[in-house]
N, C-alpha and C positions, 0 to 999 in steps of 0.2 A: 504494500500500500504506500505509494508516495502522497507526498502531501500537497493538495489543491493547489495551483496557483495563485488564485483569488488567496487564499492563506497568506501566501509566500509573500504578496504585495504588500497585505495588510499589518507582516508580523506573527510569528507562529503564534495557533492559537492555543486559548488559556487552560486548557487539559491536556494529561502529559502527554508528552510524546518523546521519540530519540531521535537524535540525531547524530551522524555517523561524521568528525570533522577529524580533515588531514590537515596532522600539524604541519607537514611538510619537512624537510631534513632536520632540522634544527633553528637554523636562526629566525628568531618571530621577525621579524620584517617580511619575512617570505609567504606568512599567511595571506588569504582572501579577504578580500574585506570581509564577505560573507560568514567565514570564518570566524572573524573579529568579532562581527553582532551574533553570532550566534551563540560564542564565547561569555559574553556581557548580559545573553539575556537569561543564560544558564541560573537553574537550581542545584544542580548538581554536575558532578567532570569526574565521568570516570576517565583515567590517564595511563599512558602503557610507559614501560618503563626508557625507552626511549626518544620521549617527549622531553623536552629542554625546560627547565625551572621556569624562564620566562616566559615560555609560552603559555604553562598553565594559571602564572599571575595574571595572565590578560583572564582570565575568569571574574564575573561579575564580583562584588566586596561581601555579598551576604552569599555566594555560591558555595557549597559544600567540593572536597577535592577528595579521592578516591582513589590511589596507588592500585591500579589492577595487571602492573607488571610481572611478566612472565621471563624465568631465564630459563634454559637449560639445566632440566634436571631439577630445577626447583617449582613446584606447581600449585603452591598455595591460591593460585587465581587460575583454576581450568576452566577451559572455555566456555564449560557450562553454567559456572556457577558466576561468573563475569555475565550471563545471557541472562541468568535469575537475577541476578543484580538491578540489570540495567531496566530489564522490563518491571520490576516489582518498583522503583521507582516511579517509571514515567505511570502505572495503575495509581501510584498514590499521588498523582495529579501535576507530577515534577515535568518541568524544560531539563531532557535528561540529553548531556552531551557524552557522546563516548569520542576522545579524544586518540586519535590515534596518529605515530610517525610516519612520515611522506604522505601516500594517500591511500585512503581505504581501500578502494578495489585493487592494489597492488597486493597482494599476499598478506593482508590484512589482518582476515576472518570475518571481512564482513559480511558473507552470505549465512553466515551462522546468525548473527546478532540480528540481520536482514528478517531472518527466517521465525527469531523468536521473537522480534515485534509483530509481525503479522499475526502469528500464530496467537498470540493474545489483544489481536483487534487495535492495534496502535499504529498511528499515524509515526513515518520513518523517512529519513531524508540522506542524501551524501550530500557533504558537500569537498569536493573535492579541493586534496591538495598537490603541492610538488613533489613528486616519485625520487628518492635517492638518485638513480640515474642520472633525472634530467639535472639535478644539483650538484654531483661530480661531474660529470660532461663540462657544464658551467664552467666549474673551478679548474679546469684544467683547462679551460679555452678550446676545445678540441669537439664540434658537434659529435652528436650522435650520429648524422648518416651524414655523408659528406661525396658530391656530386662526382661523378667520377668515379668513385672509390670504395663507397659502401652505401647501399640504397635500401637496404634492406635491415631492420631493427629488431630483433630479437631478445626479449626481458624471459629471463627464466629463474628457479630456485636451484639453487642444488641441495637443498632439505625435501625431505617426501616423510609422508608419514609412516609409521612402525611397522613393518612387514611389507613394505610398497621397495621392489626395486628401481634405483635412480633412472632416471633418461640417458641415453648414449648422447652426450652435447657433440658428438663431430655430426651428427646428421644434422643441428641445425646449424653447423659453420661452413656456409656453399660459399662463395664467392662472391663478397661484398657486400657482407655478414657487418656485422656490429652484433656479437653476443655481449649483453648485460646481466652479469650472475649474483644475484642475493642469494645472502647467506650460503658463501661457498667458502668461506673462510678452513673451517674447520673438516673439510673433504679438499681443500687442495692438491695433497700429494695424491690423492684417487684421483681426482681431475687429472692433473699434469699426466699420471702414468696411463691414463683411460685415452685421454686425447692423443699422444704419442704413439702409444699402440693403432689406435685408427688412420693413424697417418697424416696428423696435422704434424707440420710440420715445425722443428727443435727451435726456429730462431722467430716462429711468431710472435710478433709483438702484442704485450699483454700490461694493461695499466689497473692500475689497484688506486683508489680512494676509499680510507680509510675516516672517518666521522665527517663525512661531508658537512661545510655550514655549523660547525662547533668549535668552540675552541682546539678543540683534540683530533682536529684534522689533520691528515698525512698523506703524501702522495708518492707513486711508487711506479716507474715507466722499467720493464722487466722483459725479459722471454720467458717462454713456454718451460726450456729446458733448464732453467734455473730460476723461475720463481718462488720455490719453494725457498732455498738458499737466502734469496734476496730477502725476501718476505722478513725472513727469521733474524737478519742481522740487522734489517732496518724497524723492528721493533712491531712491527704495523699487525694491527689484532681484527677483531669485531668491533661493532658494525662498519663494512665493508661492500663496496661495491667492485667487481672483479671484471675487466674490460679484456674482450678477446675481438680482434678484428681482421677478417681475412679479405683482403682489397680484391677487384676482380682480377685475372690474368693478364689482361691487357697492361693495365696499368701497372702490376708490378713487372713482366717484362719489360718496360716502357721504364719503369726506376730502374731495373739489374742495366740495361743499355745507356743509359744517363751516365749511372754508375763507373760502367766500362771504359766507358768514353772520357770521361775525366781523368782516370787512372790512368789511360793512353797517351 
C-alpha cells in the first residue's frame, strides 16, 4: 500500500504509518529534502547501525530514537522482530520512520518491512536515498559507466543467505562491465580465487572505497591478483564498496597499442 498522493501534498497523514528513508552513505548533506521533512515530522527513528550520528539528530526534538543495528553474528535486532517493532508503532498511531544507510531498495530489507506494513493495513512509503556506489564513484571522480569503456552497470552482494550458494560474479563481468560489490569485504580471497579461476584476468583493475562520505573513509586502486595483499596492508575493512571493471576489447586493445607505441 503506498501512500495517496493527495496525502503526500498535504503532509503525511495523522494515523500511523512507516516510512522506509535512505540515509544515504553517511554524510547528512546528502539526504533529500524529502528525507529531511520526513525526519522532522517523525515520532519515532528506528536507525541501522550504519546510519551516521548526524543524520539521526536531524530527527524531530520530541522524536523517540531506536538503535535496531545488526552486525555479524550479533542478532539482538532480527528482522522480525525490527518488523514487530516498527509496525506495532505506526498501530499505536506513530509517524514511524525506519531509517536506513544508502537506500532502501538496495539490499536493505525492505521488502520485509514493505510486507509487514501491508500485512497489518498500514499506509508505507520509500523514500529514496544515495546507494554507496553512486557515493564512492563520486569520491573517486571516476563515473560508474563511462562512454566508451563501460556501458553497462552491475550492483551485486557477495553475502546470500545460510544454505544459498554464492553467484559465479565472472558471468556478470562481459565487456564493459562496471561490477559494484557490497559487502564482499569478508569473501574477498573467494572472490579473487573464484574470478581467477574463471578467467578474468591477474592485472584487472579493481578499486575499493572503504566508509564512503565519513570520516573513516579510505581508498584503494589495486589488481585482481593482489588485492587481497593490498587490502591487508592498507588497513581498509567494512563497510566497503569493491569496484571490478572490464573495458570493452576495443578499447583496451586501443590502450595495449597506445601503450606500444610510446614505449617505441
Amino acid at each position: 500500500m503506498s501512500l495517496d498522493p493527495t496525502l503526500l501534498a498535504a503532509g503525511l497523514p495523522a494515523t500511523g504509518h512507516i516510512c522506509l528513508v535512505g540515509a544515504g552513505p553517511g554524510a547528512a548533506d546528502l539526504l533529500t529534502l524529502r528525507a529531511v521533512r520526513r525526519l522532522a515530522e517523525a515520532d519515532v527513528v528506528f536507525y541501522d547501525r550504519l546510519v551516521e550520528p548526524e543524520v539521526v539528530a536531524m530527527a524531530g526534538p520530541r522524536a523517540e530514537t531506536v538503535f535496531v543495528g545488526k552486525e555479524v553474528g550479533l542478532h539482538s535486532w532480527p528482522q522480525e522482530k525490527i518488523d514487530a517493532a516498527i509496525v506495532a508503532a505506526a498501530l499505536a498511531g506513530k509517524r514511524v520512520v525506519r531509517l536506513k544507510s544508502g537506500d532502501p531498495s538496495v539490499f536493505g530489507r525492505a521488502c520485509e518491512e514493505i510486507e509487514a506494513a501491508r500485512a497489518a493495513g498500514l499506509p508505507v512509503e520509500i523514500v529514496p536515498g544515495v546507494t554507496a556506489a553512486s557515493a564512492a564513484a563520486a569520491q573517486m571522480l571516476r563515473p560508474l559507466t563511462e562512454r566508451g569503456q563501460t556501458d553497462r552497470l552491475v550492483i551485486a552482494t557477495a553475502t546470500c543467505r545460510p544454505g544459498e550458494q554464492p553467484q559465479r560474479l565472472a558471468a556478470s563481468l562481459t565487456p564493459g562491465t562496471t561490477l559494484a560489490l557490497y559487502m564482499a569485504m569478508h569473501r574477498l580471497h573467494l572472490i579473487r580465487d573464484e574470478l581467477l579461476a574463471d578467467g578474468i584476468a591477474p592485472d584487472t583493475a579493481i578499486d575499493i572505497v572503504s566508509g564512503a562520505e565519513t570520516r573513516r573513509q579510505r581508498m584503494l586502486a589495486t589488481r585482481l591478483e593482489c588485492v587481497c595483499e593490498d587490502v591487508a596492508a592498507a588497513g581498509i575493512g567494512n563497510p566497503a564498496i569493491v569496484f571490478i571493471r572490464i573495458a570493452k576489447p576495443a578499447l583496451a586493445a586501443g590502450l595495449a597499442e597506445t601503450a606500444r607505441l610510446a614505449a617505441g
